[in-house]
C-alpha positions, 0 to 999 in steps of 0.5 A, a space after each residue: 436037279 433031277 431027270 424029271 425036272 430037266 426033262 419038263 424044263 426042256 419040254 416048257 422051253 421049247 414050246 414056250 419058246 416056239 410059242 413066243 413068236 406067235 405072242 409078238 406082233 409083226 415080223 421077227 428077226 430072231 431065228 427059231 432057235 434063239 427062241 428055242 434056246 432062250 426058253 430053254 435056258 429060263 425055263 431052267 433057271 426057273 426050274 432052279 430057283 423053284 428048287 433052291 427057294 425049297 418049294 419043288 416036290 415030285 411033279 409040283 404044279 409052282 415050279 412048272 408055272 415059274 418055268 412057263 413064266 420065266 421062259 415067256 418073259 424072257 422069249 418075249 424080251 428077246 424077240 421085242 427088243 432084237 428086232 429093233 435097230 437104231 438108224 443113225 443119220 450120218 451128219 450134215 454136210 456142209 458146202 464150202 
């Protein structure tokens, strides 16, 4: 990877990642830089999976797109399902 690419796969993922929040109703409990981070690492991997597929060329408009894409999906991912927590009833008493 290049300097370039890992540059614009940070710039991407931090934005998308601050970005994200704002897309997901409600309140969230996922800190700022869970998102940050989680954008960052997709976009990476997007950026990667564009290079290893052989289609990046000196700034390409495809591997920045797979990067804005990867990255919302999976901040998206990460702010829906870590909000949610599962109450568990404890079991009936019964009387003796």
């Amino acid at each position: 990877m290049t300097v370039g690419a890992l540059l614009s796969a940070l710039a991407v993922g931090l934005a998308v990642g601050a970005l994200g929040r704002l897309v997901v109703p409600g309140r969230q409990t996922v800190p700022r830089w869970v998102t940050a981070a989680v954008g960052v690492v997709a976009a990476l991997l997007g950026s990667l999976t564009v290079r290893l597929a052989g289609d990046a060329g000196p700034l390409d408009f495809r591997e920045t797109l797979v990067q804005v894409c990867a990255s919302g999906v999976a901040v998206v991912l990460v702010v829906v399902t870590s909000g949610r927590h599962r109450s568990v009833t404890p079991p009936a008493r019964t009387r003796r």
